[in-house]
C-alpha positions as a Markdown table, in Angstrom:
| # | Residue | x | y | z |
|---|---|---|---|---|
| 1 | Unk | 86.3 | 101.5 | 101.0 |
| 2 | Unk | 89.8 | 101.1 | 99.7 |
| 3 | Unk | 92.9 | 103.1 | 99.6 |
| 4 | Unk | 95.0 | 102.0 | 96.5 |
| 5 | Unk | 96.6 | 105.6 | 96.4 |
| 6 | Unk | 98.4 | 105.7 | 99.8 |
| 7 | Unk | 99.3 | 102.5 | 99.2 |
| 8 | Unk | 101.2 | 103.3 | 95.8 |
| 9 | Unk | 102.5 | 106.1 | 97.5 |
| 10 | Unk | 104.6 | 103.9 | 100.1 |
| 11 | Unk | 106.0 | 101.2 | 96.9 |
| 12 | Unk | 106.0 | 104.5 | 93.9 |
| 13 | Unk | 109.9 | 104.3 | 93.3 |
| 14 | Unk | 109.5 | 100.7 | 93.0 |
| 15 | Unk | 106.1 | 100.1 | 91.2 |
| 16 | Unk | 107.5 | 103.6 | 88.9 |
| 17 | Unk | 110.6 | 101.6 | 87.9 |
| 18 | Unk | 109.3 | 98.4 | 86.8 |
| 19 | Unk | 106.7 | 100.0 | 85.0 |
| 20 | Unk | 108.9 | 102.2 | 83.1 |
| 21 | Unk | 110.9 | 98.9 | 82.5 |
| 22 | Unk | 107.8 | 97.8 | 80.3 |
| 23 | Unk | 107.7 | 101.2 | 78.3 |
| 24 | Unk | 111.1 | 101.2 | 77.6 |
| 25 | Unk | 111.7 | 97.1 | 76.4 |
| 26 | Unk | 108.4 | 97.2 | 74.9 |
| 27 | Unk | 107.2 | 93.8 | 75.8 |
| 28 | Unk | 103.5 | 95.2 | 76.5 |
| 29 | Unk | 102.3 | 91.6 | 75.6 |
| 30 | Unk | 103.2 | 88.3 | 77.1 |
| 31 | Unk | 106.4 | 89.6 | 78.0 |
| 32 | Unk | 108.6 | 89.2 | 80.5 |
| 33 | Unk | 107.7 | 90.7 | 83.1 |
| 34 | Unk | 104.5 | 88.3 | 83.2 |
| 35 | Unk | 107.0 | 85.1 | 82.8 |
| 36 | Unk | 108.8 | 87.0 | 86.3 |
| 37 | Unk | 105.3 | 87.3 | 87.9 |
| 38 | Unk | 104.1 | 84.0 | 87.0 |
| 39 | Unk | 107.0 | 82.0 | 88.4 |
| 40 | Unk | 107.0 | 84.5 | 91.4 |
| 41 | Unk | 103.4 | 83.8 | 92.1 |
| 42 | Unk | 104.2 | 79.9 | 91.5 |
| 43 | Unk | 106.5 | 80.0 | 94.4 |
| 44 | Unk | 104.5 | 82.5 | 96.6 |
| 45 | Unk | 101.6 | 79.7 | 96.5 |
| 46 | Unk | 103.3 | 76.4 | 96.0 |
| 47 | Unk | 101.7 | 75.9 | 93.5 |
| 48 | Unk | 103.0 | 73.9 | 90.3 |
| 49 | Unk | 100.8 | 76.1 | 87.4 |
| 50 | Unk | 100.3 | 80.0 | 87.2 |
| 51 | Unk | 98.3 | 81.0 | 84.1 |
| 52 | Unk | 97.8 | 84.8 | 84.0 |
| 53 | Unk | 94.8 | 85.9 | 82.4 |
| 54 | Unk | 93.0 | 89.0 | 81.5 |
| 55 | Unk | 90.7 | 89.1 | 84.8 |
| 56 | Unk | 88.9 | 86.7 | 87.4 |
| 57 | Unk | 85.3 | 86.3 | 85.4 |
| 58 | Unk | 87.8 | 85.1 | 82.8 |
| 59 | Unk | 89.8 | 82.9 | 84.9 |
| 60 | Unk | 86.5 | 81.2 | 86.1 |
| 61 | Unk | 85.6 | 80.8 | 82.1 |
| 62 | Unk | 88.8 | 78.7 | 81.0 |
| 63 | Unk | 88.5 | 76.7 | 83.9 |
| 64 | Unk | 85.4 | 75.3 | 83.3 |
| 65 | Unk | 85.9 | 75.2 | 79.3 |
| 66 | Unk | 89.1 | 73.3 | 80.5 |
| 67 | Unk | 87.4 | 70.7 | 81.8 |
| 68 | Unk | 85.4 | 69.4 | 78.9 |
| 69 | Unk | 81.9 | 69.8 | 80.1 |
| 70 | Unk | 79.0 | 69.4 | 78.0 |
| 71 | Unk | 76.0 | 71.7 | 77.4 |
| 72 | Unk | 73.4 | 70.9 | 80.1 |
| 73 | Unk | 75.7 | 69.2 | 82.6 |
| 74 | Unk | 75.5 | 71.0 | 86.2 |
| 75 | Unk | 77.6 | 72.8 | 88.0 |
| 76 | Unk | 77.1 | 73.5 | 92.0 |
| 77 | Unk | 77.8 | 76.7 | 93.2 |
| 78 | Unk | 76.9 | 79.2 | 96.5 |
| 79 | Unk | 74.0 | 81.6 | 95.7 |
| 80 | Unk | 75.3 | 84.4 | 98.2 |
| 81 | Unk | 78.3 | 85.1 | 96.2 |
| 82 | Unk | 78.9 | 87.8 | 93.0 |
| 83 | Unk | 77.5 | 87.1 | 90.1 |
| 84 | Unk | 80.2 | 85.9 | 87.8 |
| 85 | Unk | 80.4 | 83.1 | 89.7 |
| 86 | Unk | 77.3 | 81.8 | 88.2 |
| 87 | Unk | 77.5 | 84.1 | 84.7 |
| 88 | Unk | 80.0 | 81.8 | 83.3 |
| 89 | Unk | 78.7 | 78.7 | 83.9 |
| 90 | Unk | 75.2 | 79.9 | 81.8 |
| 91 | Unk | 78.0 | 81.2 | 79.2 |
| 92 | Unk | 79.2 | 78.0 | 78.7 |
| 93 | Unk | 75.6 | 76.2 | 78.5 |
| 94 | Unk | 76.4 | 74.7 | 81.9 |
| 95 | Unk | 73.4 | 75.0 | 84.2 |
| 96 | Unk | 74.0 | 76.7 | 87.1 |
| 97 | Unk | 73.0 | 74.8 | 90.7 |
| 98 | Unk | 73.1 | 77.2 | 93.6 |
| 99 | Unk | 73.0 | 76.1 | 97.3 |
| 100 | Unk | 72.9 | 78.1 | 100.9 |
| 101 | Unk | 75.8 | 79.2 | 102.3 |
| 102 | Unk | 76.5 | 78.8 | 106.2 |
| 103 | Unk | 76.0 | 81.9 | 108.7 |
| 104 | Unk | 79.0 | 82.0 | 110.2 |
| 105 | Unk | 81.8 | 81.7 | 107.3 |
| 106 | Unk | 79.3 | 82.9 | 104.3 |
| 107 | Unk | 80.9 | 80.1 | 102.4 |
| 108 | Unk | 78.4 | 77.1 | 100.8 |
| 109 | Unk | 77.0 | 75.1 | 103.3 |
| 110 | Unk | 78.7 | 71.3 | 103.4 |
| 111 | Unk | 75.0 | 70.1 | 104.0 |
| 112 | Unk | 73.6 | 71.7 | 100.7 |
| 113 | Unk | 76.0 | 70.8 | 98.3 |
| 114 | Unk | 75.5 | 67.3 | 99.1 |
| 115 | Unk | 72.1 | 67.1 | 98.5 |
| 116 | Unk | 72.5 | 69.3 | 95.6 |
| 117 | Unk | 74.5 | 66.6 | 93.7 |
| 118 | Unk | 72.6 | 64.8 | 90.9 |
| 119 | Unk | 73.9 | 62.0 | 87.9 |
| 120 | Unk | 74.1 | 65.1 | 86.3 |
| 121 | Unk | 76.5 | 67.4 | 88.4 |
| 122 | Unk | 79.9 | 67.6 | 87.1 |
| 123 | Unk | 81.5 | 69.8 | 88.9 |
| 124 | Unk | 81.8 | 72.1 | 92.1 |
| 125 | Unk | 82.6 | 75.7 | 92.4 |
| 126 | Unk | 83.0 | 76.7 | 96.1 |
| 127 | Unk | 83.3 | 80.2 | 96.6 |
| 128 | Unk | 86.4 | 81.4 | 99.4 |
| 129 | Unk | 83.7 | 84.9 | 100.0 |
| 130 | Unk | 85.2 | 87.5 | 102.1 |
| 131 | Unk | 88.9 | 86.2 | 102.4 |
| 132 | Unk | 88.4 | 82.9 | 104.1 |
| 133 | Unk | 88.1 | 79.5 | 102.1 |
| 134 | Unk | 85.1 | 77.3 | 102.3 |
| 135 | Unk | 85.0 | 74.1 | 104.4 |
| 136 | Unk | 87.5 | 72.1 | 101.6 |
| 137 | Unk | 87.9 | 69.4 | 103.4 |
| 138 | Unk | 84.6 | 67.7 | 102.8 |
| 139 | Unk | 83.9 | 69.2 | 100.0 |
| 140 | Unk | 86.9 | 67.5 | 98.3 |
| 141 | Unk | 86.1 | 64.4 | 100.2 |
| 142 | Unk | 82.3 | 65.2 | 98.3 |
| 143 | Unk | 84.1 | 65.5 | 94.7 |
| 144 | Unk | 86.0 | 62.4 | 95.0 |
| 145 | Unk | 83.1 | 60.2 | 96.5 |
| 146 | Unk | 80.6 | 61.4 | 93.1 |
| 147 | Unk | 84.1 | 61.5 | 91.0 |
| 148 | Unk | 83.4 | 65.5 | 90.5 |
| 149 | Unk | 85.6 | 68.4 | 89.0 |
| 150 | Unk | 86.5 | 71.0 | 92.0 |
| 151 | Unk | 87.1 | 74.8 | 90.6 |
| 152 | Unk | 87.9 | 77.3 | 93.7 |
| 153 | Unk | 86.5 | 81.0 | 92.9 |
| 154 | Unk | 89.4 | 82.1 | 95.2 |
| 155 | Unk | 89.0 | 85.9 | 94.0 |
| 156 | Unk | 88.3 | 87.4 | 97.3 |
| 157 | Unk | 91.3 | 84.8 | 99.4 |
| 158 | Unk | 94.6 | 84.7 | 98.5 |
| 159 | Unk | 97.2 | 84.4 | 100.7 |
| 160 | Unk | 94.4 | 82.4 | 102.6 |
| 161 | Unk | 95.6 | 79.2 | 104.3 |
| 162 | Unk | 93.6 | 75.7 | 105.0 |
| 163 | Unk | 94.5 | 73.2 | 107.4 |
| 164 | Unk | 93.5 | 69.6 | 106.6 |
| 165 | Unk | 93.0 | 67.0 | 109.4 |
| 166 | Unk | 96.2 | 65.3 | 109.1 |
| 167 | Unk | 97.9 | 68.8 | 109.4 |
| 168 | Unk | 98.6 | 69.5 | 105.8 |
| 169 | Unk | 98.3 | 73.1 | 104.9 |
| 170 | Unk | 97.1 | 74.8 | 101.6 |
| 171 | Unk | 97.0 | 77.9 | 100.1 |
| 172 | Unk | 93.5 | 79.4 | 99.0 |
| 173 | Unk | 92.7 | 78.3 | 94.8 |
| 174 | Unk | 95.3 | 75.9 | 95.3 |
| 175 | Unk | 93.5 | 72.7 | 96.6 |
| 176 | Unk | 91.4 | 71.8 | 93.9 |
| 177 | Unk | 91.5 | 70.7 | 90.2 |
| 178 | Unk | 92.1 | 74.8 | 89.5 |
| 179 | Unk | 92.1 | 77.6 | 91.4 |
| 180 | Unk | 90.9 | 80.9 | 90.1 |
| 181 | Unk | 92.0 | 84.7 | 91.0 |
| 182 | Unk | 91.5 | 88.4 | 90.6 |
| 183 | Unk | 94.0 | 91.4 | 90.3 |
| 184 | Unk | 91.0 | 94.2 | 90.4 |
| 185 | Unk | 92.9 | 96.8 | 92.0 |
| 186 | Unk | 90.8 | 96.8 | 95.0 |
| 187 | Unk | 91.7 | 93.1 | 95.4 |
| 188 | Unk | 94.1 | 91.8 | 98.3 |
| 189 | Unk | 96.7 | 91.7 | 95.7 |
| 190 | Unk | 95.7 | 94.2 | 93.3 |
| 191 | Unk | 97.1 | 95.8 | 90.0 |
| 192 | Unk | 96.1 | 99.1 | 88.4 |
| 193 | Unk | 93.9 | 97.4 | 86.2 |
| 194 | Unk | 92.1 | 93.9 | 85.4 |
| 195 | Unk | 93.8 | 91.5 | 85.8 |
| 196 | Unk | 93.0 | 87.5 | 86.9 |
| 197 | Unk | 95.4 | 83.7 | 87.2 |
| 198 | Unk | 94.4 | 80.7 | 87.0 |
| 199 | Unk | 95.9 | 78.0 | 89.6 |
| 200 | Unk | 96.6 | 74.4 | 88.9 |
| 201 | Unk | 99.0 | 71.2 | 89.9 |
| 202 | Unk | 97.5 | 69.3 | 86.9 |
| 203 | Unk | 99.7 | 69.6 | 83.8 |
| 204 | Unk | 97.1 | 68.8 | 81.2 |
| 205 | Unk | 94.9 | 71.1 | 82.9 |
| 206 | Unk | 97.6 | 74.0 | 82.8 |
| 207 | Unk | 98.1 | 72.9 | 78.8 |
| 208 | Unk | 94.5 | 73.0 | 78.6 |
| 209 | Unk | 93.7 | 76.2 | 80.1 |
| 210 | Unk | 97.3 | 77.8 | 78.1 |
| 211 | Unk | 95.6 | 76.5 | 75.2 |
| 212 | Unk | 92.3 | 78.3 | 75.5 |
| 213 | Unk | 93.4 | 81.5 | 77.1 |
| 214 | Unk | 95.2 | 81.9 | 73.7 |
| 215 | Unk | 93.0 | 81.9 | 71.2 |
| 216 | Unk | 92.7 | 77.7 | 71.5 |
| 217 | Unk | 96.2 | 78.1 | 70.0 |
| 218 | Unk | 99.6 | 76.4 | 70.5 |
| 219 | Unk | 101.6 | 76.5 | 67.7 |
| 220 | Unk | 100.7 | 80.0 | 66.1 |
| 221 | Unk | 98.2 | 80.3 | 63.7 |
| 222 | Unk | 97.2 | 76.3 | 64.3 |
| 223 | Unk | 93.6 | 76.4 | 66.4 |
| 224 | Unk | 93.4 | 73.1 | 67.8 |
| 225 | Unk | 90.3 | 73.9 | 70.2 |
| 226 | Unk | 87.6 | 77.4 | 70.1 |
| 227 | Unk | 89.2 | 79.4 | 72.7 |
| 228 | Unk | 89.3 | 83.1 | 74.0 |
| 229 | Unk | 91.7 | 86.2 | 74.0 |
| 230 | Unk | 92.6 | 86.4 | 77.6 |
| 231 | Unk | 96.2 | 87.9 | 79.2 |
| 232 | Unk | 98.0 | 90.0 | 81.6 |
| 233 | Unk | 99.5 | 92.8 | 80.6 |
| 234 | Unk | 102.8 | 93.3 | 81.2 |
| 235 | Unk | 102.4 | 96.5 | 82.8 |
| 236 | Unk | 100.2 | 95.2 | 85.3 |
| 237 | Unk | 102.3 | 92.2 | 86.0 |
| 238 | Unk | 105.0 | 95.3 | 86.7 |
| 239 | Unk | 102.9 | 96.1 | 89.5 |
| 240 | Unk | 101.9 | 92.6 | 90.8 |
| 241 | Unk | 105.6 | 91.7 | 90.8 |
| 242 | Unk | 106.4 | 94.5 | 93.5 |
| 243 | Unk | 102.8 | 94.1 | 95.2 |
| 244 | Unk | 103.4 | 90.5 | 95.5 |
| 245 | Unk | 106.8 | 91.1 | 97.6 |
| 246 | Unk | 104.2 | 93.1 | 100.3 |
| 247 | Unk | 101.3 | 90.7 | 100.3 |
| 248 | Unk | 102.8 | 88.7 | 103.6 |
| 249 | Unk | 102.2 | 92.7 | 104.9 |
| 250 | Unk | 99.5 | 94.1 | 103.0 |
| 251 | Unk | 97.7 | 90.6 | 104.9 |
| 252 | Unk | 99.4 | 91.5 | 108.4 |
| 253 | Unk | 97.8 | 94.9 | 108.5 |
| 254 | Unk | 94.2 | 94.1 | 107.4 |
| 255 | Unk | 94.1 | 91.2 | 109.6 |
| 256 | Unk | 94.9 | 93.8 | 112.4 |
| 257 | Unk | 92.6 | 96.4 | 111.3 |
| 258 | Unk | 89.7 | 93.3 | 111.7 |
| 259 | Unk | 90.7 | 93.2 | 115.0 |
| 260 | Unk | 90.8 | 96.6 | 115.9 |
| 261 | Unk | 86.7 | 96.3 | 114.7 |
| 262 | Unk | 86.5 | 93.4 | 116.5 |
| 263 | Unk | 87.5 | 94.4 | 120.1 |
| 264 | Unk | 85.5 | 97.7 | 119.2 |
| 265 | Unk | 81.8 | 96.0 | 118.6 |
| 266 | Unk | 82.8 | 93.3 | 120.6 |
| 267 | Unk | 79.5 | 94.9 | 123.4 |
| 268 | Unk | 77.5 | 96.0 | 120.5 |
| 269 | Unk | 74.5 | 93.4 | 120.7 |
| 270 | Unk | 73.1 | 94.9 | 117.4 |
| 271 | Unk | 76.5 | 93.4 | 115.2 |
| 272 | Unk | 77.5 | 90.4 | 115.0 |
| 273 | Unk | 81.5 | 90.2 | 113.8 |
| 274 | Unk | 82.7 | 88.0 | 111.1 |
| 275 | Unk | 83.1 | 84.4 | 111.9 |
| 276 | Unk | 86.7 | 82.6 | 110.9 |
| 277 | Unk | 86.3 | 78.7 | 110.6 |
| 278 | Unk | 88.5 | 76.7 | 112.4 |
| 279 | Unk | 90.5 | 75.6 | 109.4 |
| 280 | Unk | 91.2 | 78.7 | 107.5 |
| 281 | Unk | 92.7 | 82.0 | 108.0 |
| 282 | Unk | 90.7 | 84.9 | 107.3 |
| 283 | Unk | 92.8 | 87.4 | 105.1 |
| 284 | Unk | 89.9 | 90.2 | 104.8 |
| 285 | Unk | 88.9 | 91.3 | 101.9 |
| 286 | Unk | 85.7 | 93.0 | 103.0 |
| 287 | Unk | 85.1 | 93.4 | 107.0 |
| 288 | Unk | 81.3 | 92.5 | 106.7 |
| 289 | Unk | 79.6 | 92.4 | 110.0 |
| 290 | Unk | 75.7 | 91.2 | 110.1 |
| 291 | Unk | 73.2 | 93.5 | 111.7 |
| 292 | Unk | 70.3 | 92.6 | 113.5 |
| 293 | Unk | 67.0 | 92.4 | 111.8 |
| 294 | Unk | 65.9 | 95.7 | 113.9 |
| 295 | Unk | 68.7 | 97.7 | 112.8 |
| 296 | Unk | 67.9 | 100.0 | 109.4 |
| 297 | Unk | 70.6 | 98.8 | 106.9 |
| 298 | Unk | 70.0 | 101.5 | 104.6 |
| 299 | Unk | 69.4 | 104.2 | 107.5 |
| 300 | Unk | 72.5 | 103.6 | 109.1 |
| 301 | Unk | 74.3 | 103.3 | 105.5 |
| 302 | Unk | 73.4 | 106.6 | 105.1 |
| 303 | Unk | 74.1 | 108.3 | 108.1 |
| 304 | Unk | 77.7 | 107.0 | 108.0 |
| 305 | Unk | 77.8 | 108.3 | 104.6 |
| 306 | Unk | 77.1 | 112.0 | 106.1 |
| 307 | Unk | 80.2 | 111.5 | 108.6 |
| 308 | Unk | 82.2 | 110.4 | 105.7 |
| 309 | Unk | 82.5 | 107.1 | 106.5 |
| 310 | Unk | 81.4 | 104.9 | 102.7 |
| 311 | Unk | 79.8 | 101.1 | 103.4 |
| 312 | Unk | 78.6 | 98.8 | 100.9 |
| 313 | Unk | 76.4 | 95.6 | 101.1 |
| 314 | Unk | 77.7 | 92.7 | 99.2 |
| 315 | Unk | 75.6 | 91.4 | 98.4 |
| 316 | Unk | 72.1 | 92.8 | 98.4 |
| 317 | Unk | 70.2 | 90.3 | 96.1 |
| 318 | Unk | 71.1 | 86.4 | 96.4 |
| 319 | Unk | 71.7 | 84.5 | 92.5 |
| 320 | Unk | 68.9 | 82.7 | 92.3 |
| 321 | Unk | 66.7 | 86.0 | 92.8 |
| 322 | Unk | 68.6 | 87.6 | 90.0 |
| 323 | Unk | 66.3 | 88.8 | 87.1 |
| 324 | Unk | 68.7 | 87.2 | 84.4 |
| 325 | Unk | 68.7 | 84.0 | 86.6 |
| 326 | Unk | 65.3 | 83.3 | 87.6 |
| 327 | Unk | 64.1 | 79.4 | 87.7 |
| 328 | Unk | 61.5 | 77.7 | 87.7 |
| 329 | Unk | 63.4 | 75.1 | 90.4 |
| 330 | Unk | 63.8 | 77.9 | 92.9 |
| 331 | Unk | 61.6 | 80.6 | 94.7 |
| 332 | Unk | 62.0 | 83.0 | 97.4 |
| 333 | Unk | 62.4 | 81.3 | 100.5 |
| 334 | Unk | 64.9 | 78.1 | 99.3 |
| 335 | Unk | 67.6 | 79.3 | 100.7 |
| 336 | Unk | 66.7 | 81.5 | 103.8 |
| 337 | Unk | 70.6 | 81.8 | 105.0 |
| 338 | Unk | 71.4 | 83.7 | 102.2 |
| 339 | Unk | 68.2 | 85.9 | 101.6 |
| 340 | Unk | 69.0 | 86.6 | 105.2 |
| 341 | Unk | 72.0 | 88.0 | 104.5 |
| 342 | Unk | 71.5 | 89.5 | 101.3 |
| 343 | Unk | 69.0 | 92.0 | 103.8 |
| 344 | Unk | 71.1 | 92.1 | 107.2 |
| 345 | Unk | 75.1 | 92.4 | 105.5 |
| 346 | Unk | 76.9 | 95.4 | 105.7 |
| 347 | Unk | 81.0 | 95.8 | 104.6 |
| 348 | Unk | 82.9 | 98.7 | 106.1 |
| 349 | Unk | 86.3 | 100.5 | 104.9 |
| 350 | Unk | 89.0 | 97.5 | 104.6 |
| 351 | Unk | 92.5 | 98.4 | 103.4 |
| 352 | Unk | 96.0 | 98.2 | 104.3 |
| 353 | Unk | 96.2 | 102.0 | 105.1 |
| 354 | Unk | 93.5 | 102.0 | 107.9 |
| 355 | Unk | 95.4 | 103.8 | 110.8 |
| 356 | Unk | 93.8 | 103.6 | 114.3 |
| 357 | Unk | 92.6 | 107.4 | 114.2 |
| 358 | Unk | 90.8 | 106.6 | 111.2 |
| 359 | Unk | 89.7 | 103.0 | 113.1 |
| 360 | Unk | 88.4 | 104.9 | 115.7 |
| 361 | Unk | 86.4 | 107.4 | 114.2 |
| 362 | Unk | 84.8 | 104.4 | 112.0 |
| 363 | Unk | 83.9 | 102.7 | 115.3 |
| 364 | Unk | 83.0 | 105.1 | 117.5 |
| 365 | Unk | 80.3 | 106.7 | 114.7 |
| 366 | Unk | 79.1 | 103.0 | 113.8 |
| 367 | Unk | 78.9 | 102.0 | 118.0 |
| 368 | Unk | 76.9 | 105.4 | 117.9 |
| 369 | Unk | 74.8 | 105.7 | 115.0 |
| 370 | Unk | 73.2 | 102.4 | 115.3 |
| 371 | Unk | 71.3 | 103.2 | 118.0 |
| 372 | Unk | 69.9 | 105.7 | 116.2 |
| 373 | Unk | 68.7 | 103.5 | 113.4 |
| 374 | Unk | 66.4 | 100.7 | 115.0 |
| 375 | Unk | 63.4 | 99.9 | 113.5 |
């Protein structure tokens, strides 16, 4: 599915170098090289806060533990997404809203997160799934109107670009009151470990979420708030700071890897391609095309797996179907968009490495193979 290895091979001298750097200054913690990688990323996004924390589920966590929330106070958020999304706001005794997501963009659906919203929703957590961000525009226009708290889960979409109405235009995690990212190395922007970063123009916010990340700690040994243990190390912010320099690139080739699979199914009635919105850019981190209900997911699956071509369905059970998420307010059948999905999804190989030979042989077996595996 990915190819993190070629892809070292082409940056090694560079990638090599700064991690050797690390070993030999010694700064393995808060060093540094994550000072150079957060101003680097500040710039790369426009944005005027870069917290680097130890991964994305953590990232999402100080967000919401920034904002103040209380125990029982809800938070809206899609329920075709992964499952951290969710997992930290039951952490925090938040309680976790879900609504459909749209067929088209697999982002929440504008229509359900408004009627979602009660006296006690604090706060929205949209969800940018695939590498393309969620309709912002009225979903920013929804957190003003009910005076709500807007945390992007932008883990899957950086690099991704918004264009507002009046022609303003955003970079994913960065329009709300925090943005939230991962470094998983299979990740658009990916180290060679966990990694996450927290994104935010607010200062208090930033202070807030600095605060936390560090053990609730400003001045050392003086715990002003309960907080967590959460950083980057620095040799993975070694690795981001030469992987960033690419990302312009790394974004280039997947987007042109999309479109070789594009053109290829564009005749295949049985597939239906993915779907960019008209205000974002789609910067692909998973090619998932839908298949029609009389295709065999797991048949086909398979059978691409003998040519040695790997898939993967993300995601193959909706939130609110979870076992550890089961409620009472919801039952199979609420939100038919997303169980639809969850049964009909199906990601193939996305990676800056894909070469049209290898393009090819993914299309021409998938083209061929499907026919095969109707119901």
């Amino acid at each position: 599915m990915v190819d993190v290895k070629s892809q070292y091979d082409r940056i090694k001298s560079e990638v090599d170098a700064g991690i050797q750097e690390v070993i030999e200054t010694a700064f393995f913690v808060k060093g540094p090289k994550v000072t150079e990688f957060q101003k680097d990323l500040e710039r790369f996004l426009g944005v005027k806060h870069v917290i680097p924390v130890g991964n994305g589920t953590d990232a999402l966590q100080i967000s919401l533990m920034s904002l103040g929330l209380k125990r029982g106070d809800e938070v809206i958020t899609p329920t075709f997404t992964f499952i951290a999304t969710a997992e930290v706001v039951a952490l925090l005794g938040l309680t976790p809203v879900v609504v459909d997501v749209d067929p088209d963009t697999f982002c929440m659906s504008l229509e359900s997160v408004e009627k979602a919203i009660t006296p006690k929703t604090k706060a929205i957590v949209p969800v940018h799934l695939f590498g393309q961000n969620a309709e912002m525009e009225g979903i920013l226009e929804l957190a003003a109107k009910h005076h709500l708290y807007l945390v992007e889960d932008a883990c899957q979409s950086i690099n991704s670009e918004y264009t507002f109405s009046d022609g303003r235009v955003c970079m994913s995690g960065c329009m709300g009151n925090m943005g939230c990212t991962s470094f998983f190395p299979s990740k658009n922007l990916g180290c060679y470990g966990d990694g996450g970063a927290i994104f935010t123009n607010d200062d208090n916010l930033a202070a807030e979420a600095r605060c936390i990340a560090n053990h609730g700690m400003v001045v050392r040994y003086h715990h002003d708030k309960i907080g967590v243990n959460s950083r980057l190390d620095s040799i993975q912010a070694a690795v981001l700071c030469v992987k960033l320099k690419y990302l312009n690139d790394y974004t280039k080739r997947r987007q042109a890897a999309a479109d070789f699979y594009n053109k290829a199914f564009a005749n295949c009635s049985w597939i239906k391609t993915p779907v960019c919105g008209s205000k974002s850019t789609h910067v692909f981190h998973q090619y998932t095309i839908c298949l029609d209900e009389s295709v065999d997911r797991d048949l086909l699956s398979k059978k691409l797996d003998e040519k040695g071509i790997p898939s993967m369905v993300y995601y193959p059970i909706p939130l609110h179907l979870q076992k550890a998420y089961l409620d009472e307010r919801y039952k199979r059948g609420d939100f038919p968009v997303s169980e639809k999905l969850s049964q009909t999804v199906l990601s193939l190989p996305m990676h800056t490495e894909l070469d049209n030979e290898q393009l090819a042989y993914i299309t021409d077996n998938v083209c061929h193979l499907i026919e095969e595996c109707r119901k």
